[in-house]
N, C-alpha and C positions, 0 to 999 in steps of 0.2 A: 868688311866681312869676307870670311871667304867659304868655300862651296860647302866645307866641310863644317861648316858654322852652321849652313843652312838646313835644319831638322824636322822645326815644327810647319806646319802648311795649312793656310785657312782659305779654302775655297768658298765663295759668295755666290749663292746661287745654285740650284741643284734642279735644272730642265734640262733641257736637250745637248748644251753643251757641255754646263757645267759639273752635270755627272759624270760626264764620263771624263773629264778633264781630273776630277779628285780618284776616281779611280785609276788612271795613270799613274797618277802618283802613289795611291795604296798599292798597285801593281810592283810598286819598285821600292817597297822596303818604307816608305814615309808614312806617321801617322797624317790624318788629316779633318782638320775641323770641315764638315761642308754645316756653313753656314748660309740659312735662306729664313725669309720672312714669317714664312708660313708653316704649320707641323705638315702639312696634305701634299704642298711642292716634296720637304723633304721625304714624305713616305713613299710619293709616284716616284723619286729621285731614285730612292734602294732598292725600288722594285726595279728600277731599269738596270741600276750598277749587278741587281743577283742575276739580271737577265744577260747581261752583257759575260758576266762572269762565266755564264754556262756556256755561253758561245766560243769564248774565249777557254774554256777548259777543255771542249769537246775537238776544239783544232789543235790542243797538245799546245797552248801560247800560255801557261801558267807556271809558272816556278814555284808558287807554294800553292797550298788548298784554299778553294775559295773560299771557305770560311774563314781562315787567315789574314786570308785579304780583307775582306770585309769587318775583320775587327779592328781594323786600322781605320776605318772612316767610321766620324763619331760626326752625327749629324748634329744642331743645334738651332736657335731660334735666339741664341742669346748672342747678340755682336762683342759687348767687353767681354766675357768669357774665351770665347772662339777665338779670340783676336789681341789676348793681353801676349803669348808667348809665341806670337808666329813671326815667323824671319821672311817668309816670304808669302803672301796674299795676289790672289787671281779672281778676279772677276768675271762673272758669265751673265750680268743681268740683263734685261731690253736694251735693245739698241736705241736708246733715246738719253741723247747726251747731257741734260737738263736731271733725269734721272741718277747718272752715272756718275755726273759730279756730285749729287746727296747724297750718294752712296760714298765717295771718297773722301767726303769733309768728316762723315760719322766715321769711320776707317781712322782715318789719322788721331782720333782724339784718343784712340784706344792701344794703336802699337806702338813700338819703341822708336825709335830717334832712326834705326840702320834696317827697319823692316825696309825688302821689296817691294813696292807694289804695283801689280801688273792685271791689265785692261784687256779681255779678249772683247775685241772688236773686228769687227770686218772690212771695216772704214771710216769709223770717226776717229777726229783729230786727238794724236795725244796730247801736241800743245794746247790746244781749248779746256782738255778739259785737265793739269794737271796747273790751269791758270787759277783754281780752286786752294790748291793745295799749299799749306808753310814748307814741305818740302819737296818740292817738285821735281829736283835733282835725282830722286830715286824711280820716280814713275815711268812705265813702258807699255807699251800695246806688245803682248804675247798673243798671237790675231792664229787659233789654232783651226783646223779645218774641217767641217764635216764631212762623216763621223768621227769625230776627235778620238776615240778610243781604237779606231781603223788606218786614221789618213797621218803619213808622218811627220809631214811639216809645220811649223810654226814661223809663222813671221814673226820676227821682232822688230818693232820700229819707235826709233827713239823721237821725243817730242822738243822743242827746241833747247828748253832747260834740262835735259834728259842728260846723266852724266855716263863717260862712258863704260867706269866700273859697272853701272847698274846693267847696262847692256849685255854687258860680258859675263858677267855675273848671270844672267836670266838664260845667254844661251848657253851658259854650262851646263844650270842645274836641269833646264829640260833638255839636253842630250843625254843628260846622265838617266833619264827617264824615261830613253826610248827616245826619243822623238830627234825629228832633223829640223834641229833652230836655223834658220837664215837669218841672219841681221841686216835690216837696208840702213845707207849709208847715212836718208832724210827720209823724215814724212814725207807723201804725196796722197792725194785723195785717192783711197782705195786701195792705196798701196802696191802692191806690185800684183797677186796674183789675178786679184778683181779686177784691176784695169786689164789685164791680159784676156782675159776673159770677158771683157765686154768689149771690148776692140774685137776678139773673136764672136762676139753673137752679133755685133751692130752687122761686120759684115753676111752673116748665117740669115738674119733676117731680112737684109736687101736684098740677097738673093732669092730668097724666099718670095718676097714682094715683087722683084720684077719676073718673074716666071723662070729664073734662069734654070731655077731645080728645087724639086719639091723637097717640105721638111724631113722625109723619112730620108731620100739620097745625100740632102748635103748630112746626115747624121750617118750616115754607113762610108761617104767619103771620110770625115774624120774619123769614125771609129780603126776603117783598115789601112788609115797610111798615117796624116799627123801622130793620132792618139795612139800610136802603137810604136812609132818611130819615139817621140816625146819621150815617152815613159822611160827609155832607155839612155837617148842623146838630147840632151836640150836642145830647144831652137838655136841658142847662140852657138852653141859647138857643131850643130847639123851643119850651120852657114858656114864653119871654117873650113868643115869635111867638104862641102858643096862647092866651096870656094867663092869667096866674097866677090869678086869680077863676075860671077855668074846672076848672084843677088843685084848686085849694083845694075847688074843692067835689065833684069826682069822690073827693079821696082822702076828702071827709069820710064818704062811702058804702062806699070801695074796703079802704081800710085794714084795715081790722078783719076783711075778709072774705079778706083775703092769709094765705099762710100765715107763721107764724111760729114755724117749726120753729128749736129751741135744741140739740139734741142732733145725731148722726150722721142722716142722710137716709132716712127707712124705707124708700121705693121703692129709691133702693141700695143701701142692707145687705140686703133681699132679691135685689135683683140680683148682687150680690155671690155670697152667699150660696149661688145654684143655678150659679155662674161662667159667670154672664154678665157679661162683661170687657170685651163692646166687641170691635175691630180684635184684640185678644191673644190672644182664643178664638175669635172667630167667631161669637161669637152675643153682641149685646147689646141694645140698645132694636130695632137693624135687623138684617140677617143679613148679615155681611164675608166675602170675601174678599179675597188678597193682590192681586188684580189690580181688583175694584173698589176698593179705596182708593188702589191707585196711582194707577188714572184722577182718582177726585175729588182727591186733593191736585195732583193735575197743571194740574186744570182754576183749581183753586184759586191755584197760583203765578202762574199765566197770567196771571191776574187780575192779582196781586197784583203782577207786574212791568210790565201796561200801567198801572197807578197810579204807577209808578215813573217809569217814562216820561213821563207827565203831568206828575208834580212836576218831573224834569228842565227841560221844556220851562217852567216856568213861571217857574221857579227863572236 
């Protein structure tokens, strides 16, 4: 198959990811089945894509009208239907891989021989679960980021029987849709950006635990020097700029003095523990309410659509 083959689109699943993942795709000219279980998922689903649409109009990121857009996603309840003429299928249901595989066995019985079929997950195994599958050679974790209709990347990551047209094939067609596919080379648990990110909190909250610095500082450290350097130069290219003799010898002091916690997280299993939850209770490292977190994710999308903007213009 090749990119240009690639037409019809059945997105499974219409919450939080998988809406806005099928509107990507309506965003960029493809119809798309968003297939989910339920009429009430897919109604909360259209209400979020007309929502997103408005956001996405009012920052000038639309190329046609959004009702245009929106007549390109045709929602469903019916899986043979949604599912007899797509070339490429994406999944956005729980993360429960028991789950994911009975969603993929009923999937296969309905498309063609050369459909895609691609798994947004954030960490489970593509090989586990395409050990379901008669053709497994086709199957990928397309692992996209919240909020997927904001954040540009996508990991792709191939599973052992994973072929490597399919791969290539998945990060055409979502570059062609906006987005930045990175391909990794193997599965690894978590994959690449989640392990990155939990190697960066296990150390945030040792610090946090032995009193070196409270949560708000070590959160304004990274906000004005990593996470602003980052966005620009990756860690790996920071090190070549830094010079690797520099690295090599900070970590040969630094290393051993990081934490290298192997079990559950003590400062969170105690947080845990007194329900401190974060945003779900109201009390976690800071103190939430429902309206201070809507301001910070607000301020936060803002952001995240003048980034949008930028690539438009650059693109």
């Amino acid at each position: 198959m090749d990119l240009h083959e690639i037409t019809h689109i059945t997105n499974i699943g219409a919450g939080t990811m998988g809406h806005a993942i099928a509107l990507q795709f309506a965003l960029n000219n493809y119809h798309v089945n968003l297939l989910d279980n339920k009429q009430t998922a897919l109604n909360n689903g259209l209400q979020l894509i007309k929502n997103d649409l408005q956001t996405l109009d009012q920052a000038h990121l639309l190329k046609d009208d959004p009702q245009t857009i929106l007549n390109r996603i045709h929602p469903s309840t019916d899986y043979k239907q949604s599912l007899k003429n797509a070339d490429f299928v994406i999944e956005s249901v729980i993360e429960d891989i028991t789950i994911k595989k009975e969603v993929w066995q009923k999937v296969e019985q309905y498309v063609n021989p050369k459909t895609i079929l691609a798994t947004n997950t954030s960490g489970l195994s593509p090989s586990k679960i395409q050990q379901v599958l008669q053709k497994p050679h086709r199957f990928v974790v397309a692992h996209f980021w919240n909020p997927a209709q904001l954040m540009p990347l996508v990991e792709v990551v191939p599973g052992a029987a994973t072929d490597q047209k399919t791969i290539d094939m998945t990060v055409a067609l979502l570059n062609k849709i906006g987005k930045h596919a990175v391909a990794l080379q193997k599965e690894a648990l978590g994959f690449v950006g989640n392990r990155i990110q939990l190697a960066v909190l296990r150390e945030a909250f040792h610090i946090i635990n032995s009193n070196i610095a409270s949560p708000q500082a070590v959160d304004e450290i990274i906000k004005y020097s990593l996470g602003r350097r980052w966005s620009l130069v990756g860690p790996i290219a920071s090190a070549d700029l830094g010079g690797l003799d520099v690295f090599k010898n900070i970590s040969s002091y630094l290393y051993a003095d990081l934490s290298n916690e192997q079990k559950t997280d003590p400062l969170l299993t105690k947080m845990v523990a007194a329900n401190h939850l974060g945003l779900k209770s109201g009390q976690g490292f800071f103190n939430w309410d429902s309206s201070q977190a809507q301001k910070i994710v607000a301020q936060r999308d803002q952001n995240l659509l003048k980034l949008l903007q930028e690539d438009q213009e650059e693109s």
